[in-house]
Every structure is written in structure tokens, then in C-alpha cells.
C-alpha positions in Angstrom: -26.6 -39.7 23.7 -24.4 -36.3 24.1 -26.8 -33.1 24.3 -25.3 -30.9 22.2 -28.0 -28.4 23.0 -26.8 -28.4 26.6 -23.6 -27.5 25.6 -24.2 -25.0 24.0 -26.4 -23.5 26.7 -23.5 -23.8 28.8 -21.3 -22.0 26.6 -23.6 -19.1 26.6 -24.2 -18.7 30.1 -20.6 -18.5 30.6 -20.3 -16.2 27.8 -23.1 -14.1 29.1 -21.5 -14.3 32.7 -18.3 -12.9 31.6 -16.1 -16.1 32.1 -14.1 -15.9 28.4 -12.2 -18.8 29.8 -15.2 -20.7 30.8 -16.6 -20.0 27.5 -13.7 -21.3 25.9 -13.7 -24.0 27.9 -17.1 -25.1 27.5 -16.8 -25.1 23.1 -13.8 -26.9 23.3 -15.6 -29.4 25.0 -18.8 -29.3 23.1 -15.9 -29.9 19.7 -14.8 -32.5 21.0 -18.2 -34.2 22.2 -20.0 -33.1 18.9 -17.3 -32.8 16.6 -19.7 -33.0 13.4 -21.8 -30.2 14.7 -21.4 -26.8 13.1 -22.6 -25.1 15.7 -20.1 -26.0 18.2 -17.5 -24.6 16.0 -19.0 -21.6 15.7 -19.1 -21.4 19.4 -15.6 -22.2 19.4 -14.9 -19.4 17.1 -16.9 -17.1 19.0 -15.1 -17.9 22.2 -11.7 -17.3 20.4 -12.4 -14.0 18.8 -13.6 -12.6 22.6 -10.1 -13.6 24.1 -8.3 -12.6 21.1 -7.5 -15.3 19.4 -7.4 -14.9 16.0 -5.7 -17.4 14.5 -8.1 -19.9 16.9 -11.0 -18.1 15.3 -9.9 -19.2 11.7 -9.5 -22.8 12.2 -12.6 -22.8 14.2 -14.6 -21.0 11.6 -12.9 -23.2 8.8 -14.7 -26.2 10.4 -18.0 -24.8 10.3 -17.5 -24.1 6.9 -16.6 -27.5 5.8 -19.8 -28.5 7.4 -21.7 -26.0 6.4 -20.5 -24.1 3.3 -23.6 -21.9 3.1 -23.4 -20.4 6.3 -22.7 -16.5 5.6 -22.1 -15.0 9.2 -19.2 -17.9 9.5 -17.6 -16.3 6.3 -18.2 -12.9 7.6 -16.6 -14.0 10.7 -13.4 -15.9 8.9 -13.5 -12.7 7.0 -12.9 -10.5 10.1 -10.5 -13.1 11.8 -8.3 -13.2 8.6 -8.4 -8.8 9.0 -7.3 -9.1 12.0 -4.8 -10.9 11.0 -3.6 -8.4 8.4 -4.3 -10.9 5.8 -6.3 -8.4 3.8 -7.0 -10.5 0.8 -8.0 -13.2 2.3 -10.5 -11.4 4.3 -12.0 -10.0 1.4 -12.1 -13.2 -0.2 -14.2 -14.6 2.7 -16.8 -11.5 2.8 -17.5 -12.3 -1.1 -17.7 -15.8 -0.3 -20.5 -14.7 2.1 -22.7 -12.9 -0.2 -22.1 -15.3 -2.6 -24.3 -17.7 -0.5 -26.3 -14.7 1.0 -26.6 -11.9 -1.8 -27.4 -8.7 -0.1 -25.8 -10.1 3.0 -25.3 -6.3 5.0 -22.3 -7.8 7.3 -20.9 -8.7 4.5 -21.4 -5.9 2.4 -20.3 -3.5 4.7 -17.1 -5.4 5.9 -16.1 -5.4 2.5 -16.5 -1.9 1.1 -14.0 -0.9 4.1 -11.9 -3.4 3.3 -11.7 -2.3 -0.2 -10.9 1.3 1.1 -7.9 0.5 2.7 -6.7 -2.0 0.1 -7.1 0.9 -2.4 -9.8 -0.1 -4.2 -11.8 2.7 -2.6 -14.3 3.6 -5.6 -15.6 0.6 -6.3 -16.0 0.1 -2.1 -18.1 3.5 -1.9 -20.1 1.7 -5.0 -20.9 -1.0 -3.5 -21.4 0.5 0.1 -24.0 2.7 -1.8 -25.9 0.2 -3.5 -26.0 -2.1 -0.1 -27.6 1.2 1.7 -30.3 1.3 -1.6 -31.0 -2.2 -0.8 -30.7 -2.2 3.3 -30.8 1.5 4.5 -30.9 0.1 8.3 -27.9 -1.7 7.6 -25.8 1.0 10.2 -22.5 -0.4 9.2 -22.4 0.8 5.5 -23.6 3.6 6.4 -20.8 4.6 9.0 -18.4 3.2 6.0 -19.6 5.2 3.7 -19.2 8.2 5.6 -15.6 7.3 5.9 -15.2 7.3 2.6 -16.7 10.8 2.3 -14.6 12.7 5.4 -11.5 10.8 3.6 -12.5 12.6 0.3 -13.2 15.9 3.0 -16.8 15.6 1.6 -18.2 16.8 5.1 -21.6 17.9 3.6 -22.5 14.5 2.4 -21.3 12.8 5.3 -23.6 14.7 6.8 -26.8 14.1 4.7 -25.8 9.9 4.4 -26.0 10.1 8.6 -29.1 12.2 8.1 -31.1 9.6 6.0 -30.4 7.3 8.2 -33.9 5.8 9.4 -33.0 6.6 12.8 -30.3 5.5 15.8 -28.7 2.3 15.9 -29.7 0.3 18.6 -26.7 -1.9 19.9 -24.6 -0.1 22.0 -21.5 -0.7 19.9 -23.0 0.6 17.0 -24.1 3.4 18.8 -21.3 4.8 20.0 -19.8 4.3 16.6 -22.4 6.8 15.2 -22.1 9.2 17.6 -18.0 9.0 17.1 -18.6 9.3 13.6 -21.2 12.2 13.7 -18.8 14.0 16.0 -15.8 13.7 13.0 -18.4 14.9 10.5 -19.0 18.2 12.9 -15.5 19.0 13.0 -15.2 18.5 9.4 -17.4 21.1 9.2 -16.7 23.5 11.7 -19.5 23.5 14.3 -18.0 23.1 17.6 -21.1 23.0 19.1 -22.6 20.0 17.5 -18.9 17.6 18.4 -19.6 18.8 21.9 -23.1 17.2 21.3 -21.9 14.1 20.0 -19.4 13.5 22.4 -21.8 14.0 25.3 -24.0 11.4 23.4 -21.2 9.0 23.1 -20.5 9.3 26.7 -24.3 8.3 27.9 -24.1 5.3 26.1 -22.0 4.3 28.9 -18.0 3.1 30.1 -16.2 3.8 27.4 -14.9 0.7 25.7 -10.7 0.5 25.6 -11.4 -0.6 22.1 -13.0 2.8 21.5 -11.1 5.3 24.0 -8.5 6.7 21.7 -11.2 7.6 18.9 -13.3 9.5 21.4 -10.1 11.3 22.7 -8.7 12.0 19.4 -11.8 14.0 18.4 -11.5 15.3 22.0 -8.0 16.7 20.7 -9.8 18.4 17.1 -12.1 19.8 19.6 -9.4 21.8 21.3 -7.6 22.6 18.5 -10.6 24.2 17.0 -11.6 26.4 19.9 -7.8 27.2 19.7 -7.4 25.3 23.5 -3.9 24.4 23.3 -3.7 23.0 27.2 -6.8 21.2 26.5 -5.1 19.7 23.3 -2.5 18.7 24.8 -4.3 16.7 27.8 -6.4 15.1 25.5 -3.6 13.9 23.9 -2.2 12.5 26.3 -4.7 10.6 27.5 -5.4 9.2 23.8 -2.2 7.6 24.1 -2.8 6.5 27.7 -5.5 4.6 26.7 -4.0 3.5 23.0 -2.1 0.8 25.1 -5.3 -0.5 26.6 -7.1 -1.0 23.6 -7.7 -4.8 24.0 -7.6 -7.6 21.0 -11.5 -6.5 20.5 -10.2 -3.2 18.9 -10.2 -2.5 15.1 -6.7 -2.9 13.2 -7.6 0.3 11.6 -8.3 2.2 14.4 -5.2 1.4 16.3 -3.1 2.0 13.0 -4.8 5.3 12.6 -4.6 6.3 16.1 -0.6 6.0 16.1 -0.9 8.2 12.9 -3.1 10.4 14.6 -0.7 11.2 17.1 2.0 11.4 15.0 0.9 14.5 13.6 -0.2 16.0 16.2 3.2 15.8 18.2 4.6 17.1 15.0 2.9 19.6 14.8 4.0 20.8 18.7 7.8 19.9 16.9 8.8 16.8 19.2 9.9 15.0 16.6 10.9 12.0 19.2 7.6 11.2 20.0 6.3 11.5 16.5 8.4 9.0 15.0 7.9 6.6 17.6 4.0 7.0 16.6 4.7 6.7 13.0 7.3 3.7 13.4 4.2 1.9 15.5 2.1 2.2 13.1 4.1 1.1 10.5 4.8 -2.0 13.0 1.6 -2.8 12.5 0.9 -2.3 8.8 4.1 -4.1 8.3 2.2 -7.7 9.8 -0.3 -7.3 6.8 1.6 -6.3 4.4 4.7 -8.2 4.6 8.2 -7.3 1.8 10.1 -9.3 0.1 13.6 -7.7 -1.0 14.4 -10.8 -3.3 11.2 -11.1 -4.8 11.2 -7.0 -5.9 14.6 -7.2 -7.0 13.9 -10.1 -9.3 11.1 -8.9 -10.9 13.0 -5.3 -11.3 15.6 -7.8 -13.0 13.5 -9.7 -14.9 11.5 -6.8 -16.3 15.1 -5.1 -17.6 16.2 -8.7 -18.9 12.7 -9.0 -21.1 12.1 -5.5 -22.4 15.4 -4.9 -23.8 15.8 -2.6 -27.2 15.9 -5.2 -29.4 12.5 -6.5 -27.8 11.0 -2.9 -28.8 12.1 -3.5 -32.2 10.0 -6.3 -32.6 6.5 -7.3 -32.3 4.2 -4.2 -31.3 0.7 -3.2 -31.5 -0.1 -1.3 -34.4 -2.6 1.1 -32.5 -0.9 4.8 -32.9 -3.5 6.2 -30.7 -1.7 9.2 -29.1 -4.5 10.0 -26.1 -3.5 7.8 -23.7 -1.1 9.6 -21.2 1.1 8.1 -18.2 2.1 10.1 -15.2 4.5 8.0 -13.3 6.8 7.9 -10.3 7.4 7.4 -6.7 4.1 8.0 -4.5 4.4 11.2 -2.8 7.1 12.5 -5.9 4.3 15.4 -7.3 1.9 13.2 -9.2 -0.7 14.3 -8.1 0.3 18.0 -8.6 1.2 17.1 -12.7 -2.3 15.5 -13.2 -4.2 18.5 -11.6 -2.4 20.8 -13.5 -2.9 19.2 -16.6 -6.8 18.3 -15.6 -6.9 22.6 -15.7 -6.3 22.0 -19.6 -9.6 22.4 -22.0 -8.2 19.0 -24.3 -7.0 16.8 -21.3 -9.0 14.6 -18.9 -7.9 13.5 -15.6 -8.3 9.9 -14.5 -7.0 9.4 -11.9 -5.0 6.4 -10.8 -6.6 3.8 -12.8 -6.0 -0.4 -11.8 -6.5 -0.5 -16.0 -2.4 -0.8 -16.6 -2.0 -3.6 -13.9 -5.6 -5.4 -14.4 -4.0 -5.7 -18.7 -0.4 -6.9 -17.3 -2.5 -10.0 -14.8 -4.7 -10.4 -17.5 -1.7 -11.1 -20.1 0.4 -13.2 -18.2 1.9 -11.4 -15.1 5.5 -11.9 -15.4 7.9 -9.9 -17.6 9.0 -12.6 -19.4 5.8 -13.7 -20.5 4.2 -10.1 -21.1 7.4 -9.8 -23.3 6.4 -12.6 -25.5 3.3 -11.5 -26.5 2.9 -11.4 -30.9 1.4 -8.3 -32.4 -2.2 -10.2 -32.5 -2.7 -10.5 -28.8 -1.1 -6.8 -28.4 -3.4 -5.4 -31.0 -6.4 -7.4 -28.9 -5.1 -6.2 -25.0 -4.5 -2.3 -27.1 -8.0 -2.3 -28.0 -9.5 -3.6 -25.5 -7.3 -0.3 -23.0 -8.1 2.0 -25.3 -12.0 1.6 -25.6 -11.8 1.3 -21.5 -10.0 5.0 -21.5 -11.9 6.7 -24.7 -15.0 5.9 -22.9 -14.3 7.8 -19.8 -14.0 11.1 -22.1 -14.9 10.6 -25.7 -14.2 14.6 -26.7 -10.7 14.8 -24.7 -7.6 14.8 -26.4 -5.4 13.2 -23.9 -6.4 11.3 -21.2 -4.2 11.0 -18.5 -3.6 7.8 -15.8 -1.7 8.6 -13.0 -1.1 6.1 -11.2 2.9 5.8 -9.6 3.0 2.1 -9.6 2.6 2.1 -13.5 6.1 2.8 -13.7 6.6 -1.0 -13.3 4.8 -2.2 -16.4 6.2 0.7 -19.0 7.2 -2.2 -20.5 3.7 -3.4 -21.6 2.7 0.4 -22.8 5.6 0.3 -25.0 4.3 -2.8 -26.9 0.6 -2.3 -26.5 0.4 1.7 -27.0 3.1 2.9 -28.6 1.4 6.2 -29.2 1.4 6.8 -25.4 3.2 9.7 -23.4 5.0 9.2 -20.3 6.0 11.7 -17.6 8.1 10.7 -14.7 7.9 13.2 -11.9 11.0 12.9 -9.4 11.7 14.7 -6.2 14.5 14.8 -3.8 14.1 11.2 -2.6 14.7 12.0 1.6 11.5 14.5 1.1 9.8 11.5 -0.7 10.6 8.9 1.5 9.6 11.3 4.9 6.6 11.8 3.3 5.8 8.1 2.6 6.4 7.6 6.2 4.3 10.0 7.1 1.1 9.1 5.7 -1.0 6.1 6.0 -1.8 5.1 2.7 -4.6 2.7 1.4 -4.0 -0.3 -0.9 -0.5 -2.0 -1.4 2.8 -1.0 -0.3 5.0 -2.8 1.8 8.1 -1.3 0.9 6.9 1.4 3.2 6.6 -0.3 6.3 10.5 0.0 6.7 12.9 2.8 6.6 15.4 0.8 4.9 13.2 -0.7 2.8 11.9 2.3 1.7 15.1 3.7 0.4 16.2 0.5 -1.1 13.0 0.1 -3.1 13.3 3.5 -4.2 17.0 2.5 -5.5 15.6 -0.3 -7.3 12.9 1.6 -9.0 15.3 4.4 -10.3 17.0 1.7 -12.2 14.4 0.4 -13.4 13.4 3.9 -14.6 17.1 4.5 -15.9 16.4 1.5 -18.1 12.6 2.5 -19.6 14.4 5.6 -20.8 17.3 3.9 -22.1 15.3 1.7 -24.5 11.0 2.8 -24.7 10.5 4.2 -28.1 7.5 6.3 -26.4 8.4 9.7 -25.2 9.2 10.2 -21.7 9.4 13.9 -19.4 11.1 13.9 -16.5 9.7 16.5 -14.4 10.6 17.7 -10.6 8.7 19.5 -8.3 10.9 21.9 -7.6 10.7 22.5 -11.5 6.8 23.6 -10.9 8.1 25.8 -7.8 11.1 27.4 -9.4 9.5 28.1 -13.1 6.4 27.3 -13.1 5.3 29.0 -16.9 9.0 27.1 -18.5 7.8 23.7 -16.5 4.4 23.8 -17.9 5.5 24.9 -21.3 7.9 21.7 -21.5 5.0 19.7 -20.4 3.0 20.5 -23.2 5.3 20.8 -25.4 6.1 16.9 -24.6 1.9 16.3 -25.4 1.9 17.8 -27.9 -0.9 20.3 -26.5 -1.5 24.4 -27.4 -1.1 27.0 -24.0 -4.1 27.0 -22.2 -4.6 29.7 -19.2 -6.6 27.8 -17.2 -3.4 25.3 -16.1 -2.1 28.5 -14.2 -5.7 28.4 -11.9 -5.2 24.5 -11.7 -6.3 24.8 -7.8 -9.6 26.3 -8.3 -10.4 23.3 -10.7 -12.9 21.3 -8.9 -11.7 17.4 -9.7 -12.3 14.3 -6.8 -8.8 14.3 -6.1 -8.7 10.7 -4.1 -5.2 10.7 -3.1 -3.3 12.3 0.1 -2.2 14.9 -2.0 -5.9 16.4 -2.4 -5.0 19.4 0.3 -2.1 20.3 -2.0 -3.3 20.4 -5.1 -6.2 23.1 -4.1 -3.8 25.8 -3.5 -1.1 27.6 -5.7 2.5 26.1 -5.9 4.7 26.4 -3.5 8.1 25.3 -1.4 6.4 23.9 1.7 7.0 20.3 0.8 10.9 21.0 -0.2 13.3 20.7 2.3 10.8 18.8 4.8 13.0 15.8 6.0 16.0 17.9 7.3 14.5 18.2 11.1 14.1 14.5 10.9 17.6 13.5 9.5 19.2 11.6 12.4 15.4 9.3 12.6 15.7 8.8 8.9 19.4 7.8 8.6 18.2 4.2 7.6 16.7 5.2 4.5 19.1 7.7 3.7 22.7 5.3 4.6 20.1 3.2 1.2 19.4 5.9 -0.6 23.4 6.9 -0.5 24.0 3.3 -1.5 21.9 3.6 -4.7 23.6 7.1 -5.7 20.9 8.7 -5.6 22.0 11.4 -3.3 24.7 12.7 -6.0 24.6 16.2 -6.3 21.9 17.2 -4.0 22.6 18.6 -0.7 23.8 17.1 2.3 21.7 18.9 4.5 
């Protein structure tokens, strides 16, 4: 009769002892001597996530969970197997799955409000991370999610008092050094030098630092620095994050070692070596690019198919008969001065800003998905999905006049608003495409987009999108503004006069003061937005030219240089 609890003792005494190998070892024996037992799976998985393993974690943890379906830490662990992977979906999927079968399961709680943050679903993450810290307020995990939510948002205060309610330190060592890491950010976020010192020292007598850990602690080392205006000491620290960014080990984060290169890549542009920058930026894009793989085919036949369903005569037919004129759509590249329009319009006494709201694409999954089918609604089922949008939008500001969505992606389903809302405004806000795509390339952006990920991808998509736009204007009977930013820098009063002129909206001072309006702006524009208009984002990709020449030689091949200059 095989032992199986001897086996798994000598699993963990080789896991304790440091052997990974022997560990390994040891489950892979035990699977094969036991191979109904659960628990020798998990082992199995175990052994594979400590060497790295990740795709050996999944299929181990997939057997436990044929055996035992209910088993919420095995989800949790698929979970983080399948996030390592950079299979993001399917990692959520797997944390739900666990608090399915364990509701108010913290692992699983908190592994998936970050995982909704950076798959762009970051309001109803900090929701739930909330309500798992009502229920669990030990449960250290949310709680350092949560905070990254808030320093995202730059809400230092409040990242501050969630820490502070925090009934006391973490325990594990892990966990610990997380918090002081984190507590150190929140400091610097709000100025008190003397308090990241603090934190750091804490952080060091944990003990070692951990590879998996070293470029965090060095990267605050670096705020630190810049702070106390210590450019030497900057600059050491920098280079020692990136010494140890190598090292960081298969235990490490994704997030943290995609952040890191990020990190970097600002701050070496800010010192103007633009070599080592982009090679920081490219890296991290190496790695996002894994989880967030492109299809050229795939985008250029749904741009295709979208121009081949919504045609003129389509518009002529079937429509809802809603003429509800509140709804408004800001729409455009990310990065093309969105963000600016809405804030700007927010400033307005009749207009509410929304936001970038999932509504437009949640209606277009809901009703079908692909052009062709969204294209062959009747008027019924568009009067139904018309209500149904415009008792969503009405109820986040019943006394507003127009309520504005302004999310870029929208510009892909226009289609749909033309059938479902035909009352609704569009603005399209366009920029010169080199400063949009260095921008793009710049930033690390949450939720979906793996056109970025690629410099010629990035141009190319942006090609196939302008047609696409070319053709909503050719044939939407709702009205649609273009709008640049140099438009808002050059003329600000004439811009904002055609703007409301287009919605059909009286002057109002306040759009003038649009920076002092106090909104939770959730995008990487926030910074901008809270100071007047001005040229600093014009012009921004010429030092970079000769990095960017893959994105331009696509941008050049879509025409969309015409006209603008060459340098």
C-alpha cells in the first residue's frame, strides 16, 4: 500500500531544505504513485511555481481541480500561473472561480481587484477590493491593492489613511516588505522625505532583499534622491535598479518587472539619453506584448467588415426612434487629447463627465458582436438596447444636459450609436499621429491594447482606424467634430466656441478654468488636464525620430503624414 502521506512529507522537507529540484522530484513521484490524490498535484504545482514553471503549474493545478473542483487556493493558484503567463483573462476567470466555491475568499479577492486594474476595469476592482477589506480588514493584500489604486489616481492622503486602518503589520516576511515598499511610495507621494527614509530602513530589517523585490526598493531609492534634489545619488540608484532588474528571478511579479522597465524609461529620459530609454520602453513592451498578443488580420477584417455593414443605405433603414440628444461621444486615438475635451467640457454647468464608460462595448457583445450582425438589428431590438443605454447614462446625472462618454475605443462601434442613438453627438479629437504614437509608447496603460506593443503595429493600427473614421463621417447621419489639440493650444476661445456650437450648448466661463475643476480623472492624462493649455505635448517625438522610424515608414504608408511636417 503506497503512503501518500510519506510522500508528501518528503516533498516538504526538500522544499523546506531548499532542494527545488528535489522537491520537484519528489511530487512527480508522489503523481505518479498516487495519481488520484489531489494533494500530490498540488504539490506538484507548488514545486513548479518555485522553479518557474508556469506552464507546469497549470497542468498541475488543472488536475487538482478535476479532482477536486471546490478547492479555492488551487484556483487562486491556476489564477496566478495563468498571470504569469500573461493570459490575463484567464486568470481572472480562475480567481472568480475561487470565490465562487469560497465567497469572501481574501486571495482571491485581492488577486482579482489587481487584475482588474491592469485589465482596465479599474473601478469596479477598487469596489470590490473595498468591500473585501469591509469584510476581511487583515486580509494585507487588498489592502496594498487598494493603495495602488489610490497613488495611481495620485490620491496620496487616502493611501495613507487605508495603510493607517490597517489592524496592524503583516506578519510574513513577503508581505511585509511589501508594506513597507508601499508605505515608502505613499511618503513620497506626499512629500515627507523623512518618513521614505523610514520605510526604507524598515524594509531593509526585514532582511536580504529578495531579487524579486530589489528594483522596487531601488526605484523609490531613486524618488528619494530626486526629491532631496541628489542628482549623483539618483543616478547610482538607478543604476543599480537596473543591475538588479536582470536578477529578478521567475518568483517576481509581471507587473513589477513591466513597471520597472517603465520606471526607468523615464527616468533616463528625463537625463535626455534617449538610447537607453527606448531600450527600457521596448522591454517592457516585450513583455506586455506575451499577454497581450495582435492580430493584423483579425483588426483589418473587422475594420472591413464594420465599413461593409454600416454603409449609407444601412443608415437609411431601420433605426431607433429614441431622439434623445444627451448622450455625447468623445472619440479617438488614446493619447489624441480626449481627455483634455472631456475636462473641458466637464467645466460646463449643463454637461456631465463620465468618463470612459465599458456601456458602448458591453451593448455591441450584448447584441451580437460582429458588424454584420449588429447591422442587422430591426428597429424593435434598437429601440430595446436604446432604452436600455439611455436609462444606464440618465441615471448617472438626471439634471445634466449632455452627458459625455469618452472613451477612444468607441470609435469602433459608431456604427451601433448611429442606429441605436441617433440623437447622439460625436467629437473625434486628432493629433499629429508621431506625437500620439510616442506617447502610446511611452506609457503603460491598463486594460486592452495590443496594437501598442509594436512600433509598427502601432502606426499601422492607427492607419486602419483613420479609415475607419474617414468612413463614419462619410455616411453617420449624427453630427461629428473633428477637433485637434493644437486647435485648443492655438485658439482656445474659437475651439471651444465650435465645440459648443456642435452641442448645441450656451458660453459658459467656467470651461476657461477647466483645470481647477476637481473630477477623478482616471486616465494617464490626469497630470494634464489640471493645468492650463499648453504646447508641451506638441512636437514631442522629434528627438526620438530615428527610434520611431517603424511607426512612422506605417504611418507614411497610410498618408497620414500629408501635409504635416517632416521634422
Amino acid at each position: 500500500m503506497v503512503d501518500e502521506a510519506a510522500l508528501l512529507g518528503d516533498y516538504v522537507a526538500r522544499r523546506r531544505a531548499g532542494d527545488k529540484d528535489g522537491a520537484l522530484a519528489a511530487a512527480r513521484g508522489a503523481c505518479e504513485a498516487v495519481p488520484e490524490s489531489a494533494r500530490v498535484h498540488y504539490a506538484l504545482g507548488e514545486a513548479c511555481v518555485a522553479l518557474g514553471d508556469d506552464a507546469g503549474a497549470v497542468r498541475a493545478f488543472v488536475e487538482v481541480l478535476k479532482r477536486a473542483p471546490g478547492w479555492a487556493d488551487a484556483w487562486v493558484n491556476l489564477g496566478l500561473a495563468r498571470y504569469r503567463q500573461g493570459v490575463i483573462e484567464a486568470a481572472k476567470m480562475a480567481m472568480r472561480e475561487a470565490l465562487r466555491v469560497s465567497p469572501g475568499h481574501a486571495a482571491a479577492a485581492g488577486n482579482l481587484g489587481a487584475l482588474m486594474r491592469i485589465s482596465g476595469e479599474a473601478q469596479a476592482g477598487e469596489a470590490l477590493l473595498r468591500e473585501t477589506l469591509a469584510q476581511a480588514p487583515e486580509d494585507y493584500g487588498a489592502r496594498l491593492n487598494l493603495v495602488g489604486d489610490l497613488l495611481q489616481r495620485e490620491d496620496g492622503a487616502e493611501a495613507l489613511a487605508v495603510l493607517d486602518a490597517a489592524p496592524g503589520l503583516p506578519r510574513e516576511p513577503t508581505a511585509l516588505r511589501q508594506w513597507h515598499l508601499t508605505r515608502a511610495l505613499v511618503f513620497l507621494s506626499l512629500g515627507r522625505p523623512g518618513e521614505v527614509r523610514a520605510a526604507l530602513a524598515a524594509f531593509l530589517d526585514v532582511g536580504p532583499i529578495p531579487p524579486a523585490l530589489a528594483p522596487l526598493f531601488h526605484w523609490r531609492r531613486v524618488l528619494l534622491a530626486q526629491m532631496e534634489g541628489n542628482a549623483a545619488a539618483a543616478l547610482a540608484a538607478a543604476e543599480a535598479m537596473g543591475a538588479t532588474l536582470a536578477a529578478m528571478g521567475p518568483d517576481a511579479v509581471p507587473e513589477h518587472r513591466i513597471m520597472a522597465h517603465y520606471d526607468l524609461a523615464r527616468f533616463w529620459s528625463g537625463l535626455g539619453d534617449r538610447e537607453a530609454a527606448f531600450k527600457h520602453w521596448s522591454a517592457g513592451h516585450d513583455l506586455l506584448r506575451v499577454m497581450q498578443p495582435f492580430s493584423r488580420a483579425g483588426f483589418e477584417g473587422f475594420i472591413d467588415a464594420s465599413i461593409a455593414a454600416f454603409s449609407a443605405e444601412r443608415f437609411a433603414g431601420a433605426r431607433a426612434t429614441n431622439r434623445d440628444d444627451v448622450p455625447v461621444f468623445i472619440v479617438g486615438m488614446p493619447r489624441s487629447g480626449t481627455t483634455l475635451c472631456e475636462q473641458i467640457l466637464a467645466a460646463h454647468a449643463e454637461v456631465h463627465g463620465a468618463g470612459e464608460r465599458v456601456a458602448l462595448g458591453q451593448a455591441v457583445r450584448e447584441l451580437g458582436q460582429t458588424p454584420e450582425r449588429i447591422a442587422a438589428l430591426d428597429g424593435a431590438a434598437l429601440d430595446a438596447a436604446g432604452a436600455k443605454y439611455l436609462a444606464e447614462l440618465h441615471a448617472l446625472a438626471p439634471d445634466q444636459n449632455r452627458i459625455v462618454d469618452k472613451m477612444p475605443g468607441n470609435e469602433l462601434y459608431l456604427g451601433l450609436v448611429g442606429l441605436m442613438l441617433p440623437g447622439a453627438k460625436i467629437i473625434h479629437c486628432v493629433r499629429d499621429p508621431r506625437d500620439i504614437g510616442f506617447s502610446i509608447w511611452t506609457f503603460r496603460f491598463h486594460g486592452e491594447h495590443p496594437y501598442a506593443h509594436d512600433l509598427a503595429d502601432l502606426g499601422w493600427t492607427m492607419g486602419q482606424r483613420a479609415r475607419l473614421m474617414a468612413h463614419w463621417k462619410s455616411v453617420l447621419p449624427n453630427p461629428i467634430l473633428t477637433v485637434a489639440l493644437e486647435d485648443w493650444v492655438r485658439d482656445f476661445d474659437g475651439t471651444l466656441g465650435r465645440v459648443l456650437a456642435h452641442l448645441e450648448l450656451p458660453p459658459d466661463a467656467g470651461c476657461a478654468r477647466f483645470y481647477q475643476v476637481a473630477r477623478d480623472v482616471r486616465t494617464v492624462s490626469r497630470a494634464q488636464v489640471r493645468q492650463p493649455v499648453n504646447a508641451k505635448g506638441l512636437g514631442r517625438w522629434r528627438p526620438y525620430a530615428a527610434q520611431l522610424a517603424p511607426l512612422i515608414a506605417e504611418l507614411e504608408a497610410a498618408g497620414m503624414l500629408a501635409g504635416l511636417p517632416s521634422g
